[in-house]
N, C-alpha and C positions, 0 to 999 in steps of 0.2 A: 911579411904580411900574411902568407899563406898558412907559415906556422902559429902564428897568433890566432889566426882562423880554427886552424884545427882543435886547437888548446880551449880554444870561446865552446866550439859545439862540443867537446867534452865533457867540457865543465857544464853547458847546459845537462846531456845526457847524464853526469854524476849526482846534480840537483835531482832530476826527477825516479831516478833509481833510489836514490839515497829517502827523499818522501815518502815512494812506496815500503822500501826496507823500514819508515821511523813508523808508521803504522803498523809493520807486520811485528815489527818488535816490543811496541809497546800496545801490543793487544787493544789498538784503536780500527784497525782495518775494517771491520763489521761495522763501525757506525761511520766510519770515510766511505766505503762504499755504499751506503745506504744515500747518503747526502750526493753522490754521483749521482745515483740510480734516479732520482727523486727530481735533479736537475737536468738530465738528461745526457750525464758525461760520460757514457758509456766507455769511451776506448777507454779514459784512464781509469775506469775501475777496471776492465778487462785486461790491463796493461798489469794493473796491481796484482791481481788473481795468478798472472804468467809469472810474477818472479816471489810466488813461493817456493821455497825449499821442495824437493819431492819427497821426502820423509817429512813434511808438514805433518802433525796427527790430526788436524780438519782438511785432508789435502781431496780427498774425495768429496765433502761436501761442498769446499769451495769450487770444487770443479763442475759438480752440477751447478752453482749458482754459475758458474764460468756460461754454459752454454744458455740457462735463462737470459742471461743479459744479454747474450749473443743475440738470441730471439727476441729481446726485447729493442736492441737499437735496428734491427734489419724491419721491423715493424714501425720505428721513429723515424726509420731513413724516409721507407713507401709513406709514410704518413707528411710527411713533410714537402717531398715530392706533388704530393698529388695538391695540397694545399697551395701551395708555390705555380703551380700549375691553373688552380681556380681563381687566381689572387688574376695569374697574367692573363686569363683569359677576359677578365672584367678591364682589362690596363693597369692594372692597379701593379707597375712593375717596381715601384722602390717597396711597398711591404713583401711583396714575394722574394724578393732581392735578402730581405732582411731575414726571413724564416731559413732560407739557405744559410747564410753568416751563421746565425745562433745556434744552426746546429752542427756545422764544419769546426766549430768554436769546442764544442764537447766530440766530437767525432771527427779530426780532421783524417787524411790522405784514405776518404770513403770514396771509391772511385765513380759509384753513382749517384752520390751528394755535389760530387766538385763537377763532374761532368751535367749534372741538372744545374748548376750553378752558372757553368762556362754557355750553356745553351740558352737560359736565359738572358744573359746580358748579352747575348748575339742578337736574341730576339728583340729586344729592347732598343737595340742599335739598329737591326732593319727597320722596326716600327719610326722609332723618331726621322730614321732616314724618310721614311716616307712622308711624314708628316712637315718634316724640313720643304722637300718637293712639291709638294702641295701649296705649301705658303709660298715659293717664289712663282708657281705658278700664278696662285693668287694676284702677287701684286706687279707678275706683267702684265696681266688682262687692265690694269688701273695704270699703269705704269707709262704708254706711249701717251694717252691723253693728257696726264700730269705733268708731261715735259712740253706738250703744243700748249695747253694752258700758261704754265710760267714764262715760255719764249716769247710770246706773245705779251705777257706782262713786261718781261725787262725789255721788249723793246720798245712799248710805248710810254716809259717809262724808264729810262737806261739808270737816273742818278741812283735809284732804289737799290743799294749795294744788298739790300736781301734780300731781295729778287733775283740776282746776279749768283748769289751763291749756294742758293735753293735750286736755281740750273744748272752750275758743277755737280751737287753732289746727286740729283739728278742722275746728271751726264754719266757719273760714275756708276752710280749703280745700274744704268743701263748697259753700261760695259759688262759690268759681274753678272747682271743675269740672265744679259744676250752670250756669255759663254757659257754659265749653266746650261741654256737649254740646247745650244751647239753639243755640249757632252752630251747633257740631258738623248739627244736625237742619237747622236753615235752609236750609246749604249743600248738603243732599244733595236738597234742593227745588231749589236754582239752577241747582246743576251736574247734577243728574238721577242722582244716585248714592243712586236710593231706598234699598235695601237696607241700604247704612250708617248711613242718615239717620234711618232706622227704628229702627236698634239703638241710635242716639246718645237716640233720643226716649223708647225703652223706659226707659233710664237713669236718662235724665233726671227720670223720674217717682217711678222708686226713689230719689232724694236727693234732689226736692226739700227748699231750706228752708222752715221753717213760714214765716216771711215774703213767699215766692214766692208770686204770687197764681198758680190755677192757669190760667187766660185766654188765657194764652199757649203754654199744652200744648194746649188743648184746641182751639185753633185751626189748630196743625201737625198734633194728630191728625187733627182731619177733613179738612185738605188732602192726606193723607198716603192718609186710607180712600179719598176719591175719585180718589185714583193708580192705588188697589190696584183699586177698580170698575171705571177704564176699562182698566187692565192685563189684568184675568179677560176684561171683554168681547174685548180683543183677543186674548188664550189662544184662547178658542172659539173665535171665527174664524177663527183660522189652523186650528185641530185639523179644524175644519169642512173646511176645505179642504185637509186633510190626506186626510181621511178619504175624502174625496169621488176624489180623486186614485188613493189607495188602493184602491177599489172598485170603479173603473174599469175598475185593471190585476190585479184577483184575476178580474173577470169574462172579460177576454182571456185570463189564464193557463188558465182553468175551458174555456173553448172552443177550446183550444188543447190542451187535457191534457197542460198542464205542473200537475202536479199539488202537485210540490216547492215554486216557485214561489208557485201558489196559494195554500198553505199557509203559507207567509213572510209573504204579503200579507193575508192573514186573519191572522198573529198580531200584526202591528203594528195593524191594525184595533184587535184587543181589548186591546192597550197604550195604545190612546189613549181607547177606550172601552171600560173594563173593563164596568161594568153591564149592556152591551147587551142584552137578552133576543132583538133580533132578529138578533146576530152566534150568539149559542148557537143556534141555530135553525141559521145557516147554517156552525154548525162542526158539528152533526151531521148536517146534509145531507152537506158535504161529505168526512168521514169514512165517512160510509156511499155515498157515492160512490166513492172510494177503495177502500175494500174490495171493492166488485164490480169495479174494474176491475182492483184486483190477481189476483184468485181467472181472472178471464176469462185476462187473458195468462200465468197461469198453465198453464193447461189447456191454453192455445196452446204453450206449451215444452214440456209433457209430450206431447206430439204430435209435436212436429218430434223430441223425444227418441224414441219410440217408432220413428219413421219413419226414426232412423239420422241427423239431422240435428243433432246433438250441438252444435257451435258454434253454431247457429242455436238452438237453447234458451237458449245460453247469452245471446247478444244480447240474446233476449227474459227473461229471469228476471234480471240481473245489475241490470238498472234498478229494479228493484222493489224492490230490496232498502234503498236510502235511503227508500219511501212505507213500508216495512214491515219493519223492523230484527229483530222480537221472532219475524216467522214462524219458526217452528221447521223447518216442512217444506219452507220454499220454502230457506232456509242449506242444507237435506239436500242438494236436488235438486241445487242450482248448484256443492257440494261433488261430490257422486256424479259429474255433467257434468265436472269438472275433472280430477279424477281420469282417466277416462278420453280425457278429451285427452290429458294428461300421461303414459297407458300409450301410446298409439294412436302419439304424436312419437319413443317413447325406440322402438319399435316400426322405426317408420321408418328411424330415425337409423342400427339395428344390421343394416338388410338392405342 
């Protein structure tokens, strides 16, 4: 068998040398490569080009077209690639599937053709896996009440033989997808995908069968709460060191009288700690901070106003106006001030 083997891939290897040698011999090669080139069969026109004779007398020109084609399939490979690539990102994985084939078909053993090839139908296989998970989840959330509904039928009702076997096969498939989501929960312990693993175990609970001993829930539960414990401790900590970060730069902003600032950073404060009795504390200090310092450079504009320094009010009151949106008199003031800039320019303009 094995020599017959060898003697088969020979004999294929003699066919295809032997092709390229009936072109090169009967001065067809230039229009067989062109009908490659054209279909996109790169290697075996590059394959043909490799077994001319080196005393060929076009053996230099066929060597520049050698490395043209080169340049031309390393540009069909990335072109095919990236297609295959926009096809799967729509879902669209049997045509992207197919631009790979067609072209391992004129270029095969391309190691970034076969390797985009092998990744996609990996992709394809996660995807549908998930899509598979999703419909059993689907149809346990339906699944426990379909089985109280027909119980309840054949038992008020026993002679109804298809009723009777509408509850086997029931019965069955509440076996198959009370063990799915058993796996379904394990794996989300292996692979650390709590969240899912969690929803598979909820489920799971909801259908088990009466014959399910419950030993095995109650053992993922508790692996599952000591996730969720040391998950919350690590919530804290980080928020801890959120917070701490935070309060750092509200106290720089506070000595800085950037006041806007400060206020941003005091309200993530109380986003991370809504309860705080001692952030209320320090959002009506710092509100009643605010207020006097708006009211002070206030009186400071209305002074450079008074003293004919009109722009210079305006400097001074225009900032205020993001710590203090709702002032009604300080909007007058910075209007009144505008206004007469805008008289004082057209003023100008006409002398």
């Amino acid at each position: 068998m094995m020599i017959s083997r060898c003697l088969l891939a020979g004999c294929i290897f003699g066919v295809l040398s032997g092709c390229a040698q009936y072109y090169i011999q009967t001065g067809q090669l230039d229009a067989q490569l062109d009908s490659w080139e054209q279909t996109h069969h790169y290697q075996k026109a590059l394959d043909a080009i490799a077994q001319l004779p080196a005393d060929h007398p076009n053996h230099l020109a066929y060597e520049a077209r050698s490395k043209a084609l080169l340049s031309q399939q390393q540009n069909y490979i990335q072109a095919t690639i990236d297609q295959a690539n926009s096809l799967a990102r729509k879902r669209q994985w049997h045509e992207a599937l197919d631009r790979y084939q067609d072209a391992l078909v004129g270029n095969p053993d391309q190691p970034h053709l076969q390797q985009g090839f092998d990744n996609l139908r990996l992709q394809r296989q996660i995807y549908n896996t998930k899509l598979q998970h999703q419909l059993n989840l689907v149809e346990a959330t339906t699944l426990r009440r379909r089985l109280q509904l027909f119980a309840e039928l054949q038992r008020s009702n026993p002679e109804r033989l298809d009723y009777k076997k509408e509850l086997e096969a029931l019965r069955l498939q509440q076996q198959e997808l009370y063990d799915f989501l058993v796996r379904c929960a394990e794996d989300g312990l292996e692979f650390t995908n709590f969240t899912h693993g969690q929803q598979c175990l909820k489920m799971a609970k909801g259908i088990r069968p009466a014959e399910a001993g419950q030993e095995l829930l109650s053992q993922l539960s508790s692996r599952y709460q000591q996730i969720d414990k040391r998950s919350q401790s690590v919530r804290e900590r980080r928020s801890q060191q959120q917070l701490s970060v935070l309060e750092q730069g509200f106290k720089a902003a506070l000595a800085q009288r950037d006041y806007l600032k400060a206020r941003d950073l005091l309200e993530q404060q109380e986003q991370l700690n809504p309860n705080s009795s001692h952030l209320i504390t320090i959002r009506l200090e710092l509100d009643a901070e605010i207020d006097q310092y708006v009211r002070q450079q206030m009186q400071l504009g209305a002074d450079a106003y008074s003293a004919g320094q009109i722009e210079r009010s305006l400097k001074i009151w225009q900032p205020l106006l993001p710590l203090d949106p709702d002032n009604l008199r300080l909007q007058s003031d910075i209007q009144r001030a505008e206004r007469f800039t805008r008289k004082l320019k057209s003023l100008q303009q006409n002398q």
